[in-house]
C-alpha positions as CSV (number, residue, x, y, z in Angstrom):
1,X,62.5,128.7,96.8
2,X,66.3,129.1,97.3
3,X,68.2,126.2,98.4
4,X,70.4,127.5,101.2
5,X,73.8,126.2,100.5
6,X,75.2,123.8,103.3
7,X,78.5,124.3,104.9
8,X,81.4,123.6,102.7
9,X,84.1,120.9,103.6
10,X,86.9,122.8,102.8
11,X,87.5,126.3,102.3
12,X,87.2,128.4,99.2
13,X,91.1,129.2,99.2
14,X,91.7,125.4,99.4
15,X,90.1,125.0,96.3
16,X,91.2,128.2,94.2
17,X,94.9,126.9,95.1
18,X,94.4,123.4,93.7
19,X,92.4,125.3,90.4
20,X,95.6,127.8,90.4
21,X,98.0,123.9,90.2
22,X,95.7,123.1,87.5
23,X,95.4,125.8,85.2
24,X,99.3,125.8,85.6
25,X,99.4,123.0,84.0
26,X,96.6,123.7,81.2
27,X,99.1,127.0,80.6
28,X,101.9,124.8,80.1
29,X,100.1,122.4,77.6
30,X,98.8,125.8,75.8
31,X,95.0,124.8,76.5
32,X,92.2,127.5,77.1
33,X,89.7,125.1,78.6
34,X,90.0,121.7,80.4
35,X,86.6,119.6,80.6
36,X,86.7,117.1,83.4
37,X,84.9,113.6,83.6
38,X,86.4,112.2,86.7
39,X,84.4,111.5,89.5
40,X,87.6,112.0,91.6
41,X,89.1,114.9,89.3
42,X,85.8,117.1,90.2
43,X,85.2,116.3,93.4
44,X,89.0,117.7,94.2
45,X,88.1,121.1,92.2
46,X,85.0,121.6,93.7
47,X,83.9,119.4,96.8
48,X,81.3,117.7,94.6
49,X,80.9,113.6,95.9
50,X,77.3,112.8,94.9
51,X,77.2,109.6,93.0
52,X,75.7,111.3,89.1
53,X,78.6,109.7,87.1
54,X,77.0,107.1,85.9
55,X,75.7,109.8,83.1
56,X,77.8,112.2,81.5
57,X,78.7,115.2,83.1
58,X,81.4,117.4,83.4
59,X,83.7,119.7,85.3
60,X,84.7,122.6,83.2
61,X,87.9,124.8,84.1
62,X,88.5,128.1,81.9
63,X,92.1,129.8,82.2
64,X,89.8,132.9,82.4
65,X,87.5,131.9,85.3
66,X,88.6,132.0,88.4
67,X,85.4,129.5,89.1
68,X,84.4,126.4,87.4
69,X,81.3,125.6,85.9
70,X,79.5,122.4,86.3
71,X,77.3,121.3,83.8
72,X,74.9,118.0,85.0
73,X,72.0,115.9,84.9
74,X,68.8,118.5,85.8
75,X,67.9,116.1,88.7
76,X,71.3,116.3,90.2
77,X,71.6,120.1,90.2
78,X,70.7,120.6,93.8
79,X,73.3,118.2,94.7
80,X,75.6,120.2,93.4
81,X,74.4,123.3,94.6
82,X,74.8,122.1,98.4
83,X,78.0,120.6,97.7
84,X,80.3,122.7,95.5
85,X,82.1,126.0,96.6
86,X,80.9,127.7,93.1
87,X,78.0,130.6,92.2
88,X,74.9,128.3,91.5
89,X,74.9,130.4,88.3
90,X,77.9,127.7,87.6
91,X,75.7,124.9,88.1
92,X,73.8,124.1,85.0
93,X,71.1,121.1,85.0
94,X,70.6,119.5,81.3
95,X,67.0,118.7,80.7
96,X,66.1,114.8,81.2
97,X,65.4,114.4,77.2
98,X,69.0,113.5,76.6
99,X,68.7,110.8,79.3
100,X,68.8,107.4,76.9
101,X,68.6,109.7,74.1
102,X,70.0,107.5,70.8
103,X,71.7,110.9,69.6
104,X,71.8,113.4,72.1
105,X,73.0,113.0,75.3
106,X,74.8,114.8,78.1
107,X,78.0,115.6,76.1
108,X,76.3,117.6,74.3
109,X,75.1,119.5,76.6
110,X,78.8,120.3,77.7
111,X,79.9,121.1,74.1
112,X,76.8,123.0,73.7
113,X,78.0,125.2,76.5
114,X,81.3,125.7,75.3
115,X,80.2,126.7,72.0
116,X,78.1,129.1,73.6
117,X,80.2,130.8,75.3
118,X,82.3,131.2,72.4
119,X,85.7,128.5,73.7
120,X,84.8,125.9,71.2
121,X,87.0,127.3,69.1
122,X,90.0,127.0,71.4
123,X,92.6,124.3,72.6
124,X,90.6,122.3,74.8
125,X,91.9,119.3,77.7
126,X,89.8,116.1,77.6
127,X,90.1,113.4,79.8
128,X,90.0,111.3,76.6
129,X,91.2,107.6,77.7
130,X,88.6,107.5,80.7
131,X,85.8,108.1,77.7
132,X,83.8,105.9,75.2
133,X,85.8,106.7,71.7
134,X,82.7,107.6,70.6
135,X,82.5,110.5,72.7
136,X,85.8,111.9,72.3
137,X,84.9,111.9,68.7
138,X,81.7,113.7,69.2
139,X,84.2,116.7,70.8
140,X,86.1,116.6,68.1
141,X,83.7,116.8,65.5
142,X,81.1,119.6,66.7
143,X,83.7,121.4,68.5
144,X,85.8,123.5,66.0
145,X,89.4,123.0,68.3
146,X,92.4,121.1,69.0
147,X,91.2,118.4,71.6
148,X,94.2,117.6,73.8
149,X,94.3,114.4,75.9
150,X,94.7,115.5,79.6
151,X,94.0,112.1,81.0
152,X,95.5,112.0,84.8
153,X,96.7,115.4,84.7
154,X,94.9,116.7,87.4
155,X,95.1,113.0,88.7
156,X,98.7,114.1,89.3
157,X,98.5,117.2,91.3
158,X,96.1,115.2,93.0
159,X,99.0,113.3,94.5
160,X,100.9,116.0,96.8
161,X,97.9,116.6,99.4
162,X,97.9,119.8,101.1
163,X,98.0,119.5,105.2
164,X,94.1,119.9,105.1
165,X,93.9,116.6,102.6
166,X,96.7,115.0,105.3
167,X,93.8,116.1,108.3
168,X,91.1,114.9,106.2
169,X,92.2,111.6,105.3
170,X,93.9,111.3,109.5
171,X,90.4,111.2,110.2
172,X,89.3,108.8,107.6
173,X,92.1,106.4,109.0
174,X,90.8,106.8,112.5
175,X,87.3,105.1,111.3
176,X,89.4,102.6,109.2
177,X,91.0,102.0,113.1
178,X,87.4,101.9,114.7
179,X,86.5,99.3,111.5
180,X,89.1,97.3,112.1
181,X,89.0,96.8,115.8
182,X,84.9,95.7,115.2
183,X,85.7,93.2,113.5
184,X,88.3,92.0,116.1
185,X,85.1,92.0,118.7
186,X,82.4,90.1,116.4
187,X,84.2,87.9,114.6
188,X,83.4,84.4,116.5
189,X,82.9,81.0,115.8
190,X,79.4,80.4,114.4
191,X,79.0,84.1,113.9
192,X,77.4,84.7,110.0
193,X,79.9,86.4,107.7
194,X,77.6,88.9,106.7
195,X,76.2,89.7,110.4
196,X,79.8,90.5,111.4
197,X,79.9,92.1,108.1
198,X,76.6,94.4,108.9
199,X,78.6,95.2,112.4
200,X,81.9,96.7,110.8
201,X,79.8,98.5,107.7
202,X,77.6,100.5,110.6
203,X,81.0,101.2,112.5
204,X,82.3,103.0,109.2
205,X,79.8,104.8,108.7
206,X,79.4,105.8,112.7
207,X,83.0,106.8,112.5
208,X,84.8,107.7,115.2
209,X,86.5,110.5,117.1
210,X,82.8,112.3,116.6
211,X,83.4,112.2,112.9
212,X,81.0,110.0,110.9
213,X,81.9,108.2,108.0
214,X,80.6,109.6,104.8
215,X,80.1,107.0,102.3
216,X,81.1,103.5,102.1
217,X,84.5,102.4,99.7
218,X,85.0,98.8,98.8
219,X,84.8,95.9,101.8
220,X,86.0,92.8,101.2
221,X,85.8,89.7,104.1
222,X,87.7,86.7,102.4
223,X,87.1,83.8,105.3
224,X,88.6,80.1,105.0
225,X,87.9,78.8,102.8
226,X,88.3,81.6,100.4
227,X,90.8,83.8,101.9
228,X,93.5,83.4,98.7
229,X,90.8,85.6,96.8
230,X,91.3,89.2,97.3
231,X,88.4,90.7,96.2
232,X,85.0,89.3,97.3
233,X,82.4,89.8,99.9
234,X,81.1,88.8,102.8
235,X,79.0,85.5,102.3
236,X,76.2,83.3,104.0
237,X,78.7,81.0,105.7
238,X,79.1,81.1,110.0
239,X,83.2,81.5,110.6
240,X,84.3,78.0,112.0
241,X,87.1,77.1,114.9
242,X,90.4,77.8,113.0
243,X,88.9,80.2,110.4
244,X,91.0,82.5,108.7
245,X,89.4,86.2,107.9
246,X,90.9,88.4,105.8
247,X,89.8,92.4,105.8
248,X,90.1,95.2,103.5
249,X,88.2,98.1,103.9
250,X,88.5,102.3,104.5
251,X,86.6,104.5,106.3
252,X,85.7,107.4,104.2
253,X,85.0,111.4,104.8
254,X,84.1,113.7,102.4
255,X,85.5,111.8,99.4
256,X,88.9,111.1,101.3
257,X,90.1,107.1,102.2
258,X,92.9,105.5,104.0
259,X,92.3,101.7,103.5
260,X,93.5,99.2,105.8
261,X,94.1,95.3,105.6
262,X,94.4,92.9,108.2
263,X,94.2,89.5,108.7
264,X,92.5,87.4,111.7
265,X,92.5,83.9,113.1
266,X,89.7,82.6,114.8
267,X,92.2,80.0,117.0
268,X,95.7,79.8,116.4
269,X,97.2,80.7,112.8
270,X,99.3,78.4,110.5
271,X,103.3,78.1,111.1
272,X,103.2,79.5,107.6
273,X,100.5,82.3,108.0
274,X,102.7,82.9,111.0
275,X,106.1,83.2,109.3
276,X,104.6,85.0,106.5
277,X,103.4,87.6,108.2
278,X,106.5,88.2,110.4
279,X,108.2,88.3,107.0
280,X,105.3,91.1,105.8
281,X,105.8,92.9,109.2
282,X,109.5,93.4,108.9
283,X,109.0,94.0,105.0
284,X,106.4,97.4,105.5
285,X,108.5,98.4,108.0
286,X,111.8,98.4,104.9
287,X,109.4,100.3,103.1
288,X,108.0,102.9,105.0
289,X,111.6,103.7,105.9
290,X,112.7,103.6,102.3
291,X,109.8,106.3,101.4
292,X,111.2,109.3,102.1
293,X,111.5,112.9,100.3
294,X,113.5,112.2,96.9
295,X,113.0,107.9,96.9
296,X,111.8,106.6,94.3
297,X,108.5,103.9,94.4
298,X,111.1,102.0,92.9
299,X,113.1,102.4,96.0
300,X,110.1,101.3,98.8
301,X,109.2,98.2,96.3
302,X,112.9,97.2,96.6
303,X,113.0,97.9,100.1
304,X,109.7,95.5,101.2
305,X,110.6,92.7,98.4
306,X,114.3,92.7,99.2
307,X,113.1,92.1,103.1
308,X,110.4,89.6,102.5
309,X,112.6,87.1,100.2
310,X,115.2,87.0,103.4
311,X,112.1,85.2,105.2
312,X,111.4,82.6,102.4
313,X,108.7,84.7,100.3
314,X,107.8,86.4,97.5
315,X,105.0,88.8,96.2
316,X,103.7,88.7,92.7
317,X,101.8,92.2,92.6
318,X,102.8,95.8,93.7
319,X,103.5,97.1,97.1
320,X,100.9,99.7,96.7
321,X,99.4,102.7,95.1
322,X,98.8,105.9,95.3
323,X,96.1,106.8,97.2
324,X,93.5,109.6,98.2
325,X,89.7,110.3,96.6
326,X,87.7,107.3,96.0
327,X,90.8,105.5,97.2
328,X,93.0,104.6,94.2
329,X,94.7,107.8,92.1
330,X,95.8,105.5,88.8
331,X,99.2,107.0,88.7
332,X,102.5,106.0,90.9
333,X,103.0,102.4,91.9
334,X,105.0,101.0,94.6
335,X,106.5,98.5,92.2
336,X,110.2,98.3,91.2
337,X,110.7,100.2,87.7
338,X,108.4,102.8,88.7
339,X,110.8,105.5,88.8
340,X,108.2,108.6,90.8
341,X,109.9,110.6,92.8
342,X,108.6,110.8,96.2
343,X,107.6,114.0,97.4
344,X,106.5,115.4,100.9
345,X,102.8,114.8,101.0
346,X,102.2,112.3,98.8
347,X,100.7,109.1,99.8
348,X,100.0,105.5,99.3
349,X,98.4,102.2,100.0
350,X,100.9,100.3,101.0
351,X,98.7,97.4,100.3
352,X,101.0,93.9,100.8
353,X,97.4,91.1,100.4
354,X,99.7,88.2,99.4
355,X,98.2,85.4,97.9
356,X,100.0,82.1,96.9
357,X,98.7,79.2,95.1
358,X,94.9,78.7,95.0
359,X,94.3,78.1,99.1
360,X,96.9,80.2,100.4
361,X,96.6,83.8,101.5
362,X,97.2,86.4,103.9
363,X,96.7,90.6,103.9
364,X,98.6,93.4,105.7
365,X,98.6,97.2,105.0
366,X,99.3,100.8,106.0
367,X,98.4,104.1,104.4
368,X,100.8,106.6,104.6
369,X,102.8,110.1,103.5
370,X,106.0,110.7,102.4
371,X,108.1,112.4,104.9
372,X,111.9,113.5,105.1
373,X,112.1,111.3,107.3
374,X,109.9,108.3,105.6
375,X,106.6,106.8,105.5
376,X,104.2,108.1,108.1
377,X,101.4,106.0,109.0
378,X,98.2,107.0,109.9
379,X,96.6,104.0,111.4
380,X,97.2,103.2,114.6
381,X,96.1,99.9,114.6
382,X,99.0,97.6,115.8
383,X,101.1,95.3,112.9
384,X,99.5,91.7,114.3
385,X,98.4,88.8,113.0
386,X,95.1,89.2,115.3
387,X,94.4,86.0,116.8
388,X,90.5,85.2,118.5
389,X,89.5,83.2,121.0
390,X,87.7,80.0,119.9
């Protein structure tokens, strides 16, 4: 039986131009083939999110096709055949013997294929620093081409997102909103951390706006008295009179995130919780002004740490990161030195968590685009310091 192919998120021109961006960029490094490993990298060339990455597989783009072909674990064919914009003739299952296979595995598979059809004799792009040395060396050795590191290079185009990307991830920010203002309403004294926890996690994945949330991205719920950690979860403990909750989280659609931090006070905050955040506050607001068309990240790190040092503090990490699929893109940084030019359509986390000392901490953030005319958010969640009843 046929599976019927379900409808697609975006549509096929949308991803023939971003395949067009790519094999650009395999012309200008004189490679014939590009194989890509990426979770993030092939979901943005075909529309593929299911979660088979934790086997090999691989994305494979030919300068002479104008589709790719996908080459994947048997079981997670139909995945991919319900998912991707591609022929299913481009969706190749290997058989399950190379699962835990001590010599063959998946790889092969892929170089197998490109021997076959007679490119593994050609320049070929290999996402080589996001794969075991072992395996790079297998590509090298059976395959009888150059093998040409292209680690990030797609993750770069990545980073200008088309207006549909900007649409896509509006609406992931408007279930980062819905997230955000859950939390507001069951946080409460004597209230478990993971049963508030339970409540935002079904909101993100209810969504809003009619638009569920498609998967879940990292959630993190530092409460007093862990909240200068950054990156744990929810635990066992009821919140208390004077807690202190820090959130992260993003809804998600199709691939697509817009994170958003806040921080929440069951009672009234600290003076220095207080001041720091109206030093954070006035501090995004330097930098999404400083992120326009031609800035560097340079510029909107200056901009924020320049501000927050007027009110008496410092941040140790970066401002923020590029941002899009699976929510980090591991390329420009809003830190000062990182000299990216800022282009329309490009956005970031402009994550600015602070945490001082050991007992200390306090989160804030805003995802955004680069405009002419600066960083545009797309929460609409107001900057406060939310403060909750007792």
């Amino acid at each position: 039986m046929t599976i019927p192919k379900a409808a697609q998120v975006f549509p096929r021109s949308e991803y023939l131009r971003r395949l067009s961006s790519v094999k650009s960029e395999m012309e200008r490094r004189e490679i014939e083939s590009l194989v890509l490993t990426v979770p993030a990298n092939i979901t943005y060339l075909s529309g593929y999110t299911s979660k088979s990455g934790y086997v090999p597989q691989g994305l494979v783009v030919s300068i002479d096709d104008e589709e790719p072909t996908f080459i994947t674990r048997r079981q997670d064919a139909p995945a991919a055949l319900h998912q991707m914009f591609v022929d299913r003739s481009r969706v190749i299952g290997y058989p399950e013997a190379l699962i835990a296979n001590p010599d063959r595995d998946g790889y092969d598979a892929i170089i197998d294929f490109l021997l076959d059809k007679g490119i593994g004799r050609k320049n070929i792009g290999l996402e080589a620093k996001f794969l075991p040395a072992v395996t790079v060396e297998k590509f090298r050795s059976r395959l009888d081409a150059k093998v040409v590191d292209c680690t990030n290079a797609v993750t770069w185009i990545r980073g200008v997102k088309s207006d549909l990307e900007i649409a896509m991830m509006r609406e992931a920010a408007a279930i980062s909103d819905a997230g955000m203002l859950k939390a507001k309403e069951v946080i409460r004294p004597r209230v478990r951390e993971a049963d508030a926890s339970a409540e935002i996690i079904a909101t993100l994945v209810r969504g809003a706006n009619g638009r569920p949330g498609t998967d879940l991205a990292g959630f993190f719920l530092c409460a007093t008295p862990r909240t200068s950690t950054c990156h744990i979860r929810w635990t066992e403990d009821a919140f208390q009179e004077g807690s202190q909750i820090n959130l992260e989280f993003s809804g998600v659609r199709h691939g697509y995130t817009s994170p958003l931090m806040r921080t929440m006070s069951i009672g009234k905050p600290s003076d220095q919780i207080r001041r720091l955040h109206e030093g954070e506050v006035a501090g995004l607001e330097a930098a999404l002004d400083a992120a326009k068309t031609g800035s560097t990240c340079s510029d909107v790190a200056a901009a924020f740490n320049t501000t927050l040092k007027k009110h008496g503090f410092e941040k140790e990490s970066r401002c923020g990161y590029a941002v899009g699929i699976d929510w980090t893109e591991p390329t420009a940084s809003l830190k000062e030195g990182d000299m990216t030019v800022l282009k329309p359509n490009m956005t970031f986390h402009l994550m600015l968590g602070n945490w001082i000392g050991e007992d200390v901490g306090y989160v804030i953030s805003e995802t955004f685009r680069v405009t002419d005319a600066g960083g545009e958010s797309f929460t609409k969640l107001p900057r406060q310091l939310f403060e909750i009843s007792a």
